[in-house]
C-alpha positions in Angstrom: -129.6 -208.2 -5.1 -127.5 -209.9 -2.5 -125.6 -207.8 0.3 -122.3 -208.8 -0.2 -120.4 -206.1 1.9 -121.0 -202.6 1.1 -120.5 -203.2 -2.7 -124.9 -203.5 -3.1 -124.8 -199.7 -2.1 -124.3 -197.8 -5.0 -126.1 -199.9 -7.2 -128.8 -199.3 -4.9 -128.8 -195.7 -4.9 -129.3 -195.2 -8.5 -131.7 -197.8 -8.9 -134.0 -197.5 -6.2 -136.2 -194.7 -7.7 -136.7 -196.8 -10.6 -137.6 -200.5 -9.7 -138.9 -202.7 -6.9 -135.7 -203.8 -5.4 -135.3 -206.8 -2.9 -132.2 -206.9 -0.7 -131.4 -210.5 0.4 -129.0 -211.8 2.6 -126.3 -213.8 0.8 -126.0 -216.6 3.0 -129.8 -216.8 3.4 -130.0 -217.3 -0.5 -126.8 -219.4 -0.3 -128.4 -221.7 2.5 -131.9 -222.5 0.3 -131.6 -226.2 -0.9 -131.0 -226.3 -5.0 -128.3 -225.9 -7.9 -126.3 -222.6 -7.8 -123.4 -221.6 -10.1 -122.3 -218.3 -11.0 -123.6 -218.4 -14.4 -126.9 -218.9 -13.1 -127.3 -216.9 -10.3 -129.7 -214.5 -11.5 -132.1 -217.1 -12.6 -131.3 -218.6 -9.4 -132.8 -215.8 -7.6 -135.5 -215.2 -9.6 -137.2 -218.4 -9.1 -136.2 -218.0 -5.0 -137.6 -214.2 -5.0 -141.0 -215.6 -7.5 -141.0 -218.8 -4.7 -141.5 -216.7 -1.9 -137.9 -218.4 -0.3 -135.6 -214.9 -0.2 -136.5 -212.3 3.1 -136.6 -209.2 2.5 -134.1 -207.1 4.3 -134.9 -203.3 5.8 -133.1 -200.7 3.9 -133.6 -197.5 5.3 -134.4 -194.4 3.6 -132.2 -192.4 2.0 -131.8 -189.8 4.2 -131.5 -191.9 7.4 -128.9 -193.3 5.1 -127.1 -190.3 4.4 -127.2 -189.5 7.9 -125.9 -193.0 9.2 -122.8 -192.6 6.7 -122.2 -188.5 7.9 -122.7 -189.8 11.6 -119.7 -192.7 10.9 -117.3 -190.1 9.1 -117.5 -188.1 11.7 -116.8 -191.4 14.2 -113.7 -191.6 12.1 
């Protein structure tokens, strides 16, 4: 999954109980040498994530997350 914004978020949520998820920086994955279009982007990453080329980025748990999102509401 590339972290594109905030929109990775919610897809994370729900599926983070249930598979092995990777978080990659989109313009890490963007600056690896090869072919990418949008209708092969998932294949695309496969074969980076399978090749050892994507970093994995630190997602906190979720209740650090929860409290990181309370803690900026309240900032707001």
């Amino acid at each position: 999954m590339e972290s594109t914004g905030v929109y990775w978020k919610p897809v994370w949520n729900i599926l983070e109980g249930d598979f092995h998820l990777v978080l990659a920086n989109a313009k890490h994955v963007k600056n690896v040498p090869g072919r990418k279009t949008d209708g092969k982007d998932v294949e695309w990453l496969a074969k980076l994530l399978r090749a050892g080329l994507i970093e994995h980025k630190f997602v906190p748990p979720e209740d650090i997350r929860n409290l990181r999102d309370l803690t900026r509401y309240r900032k707001n």
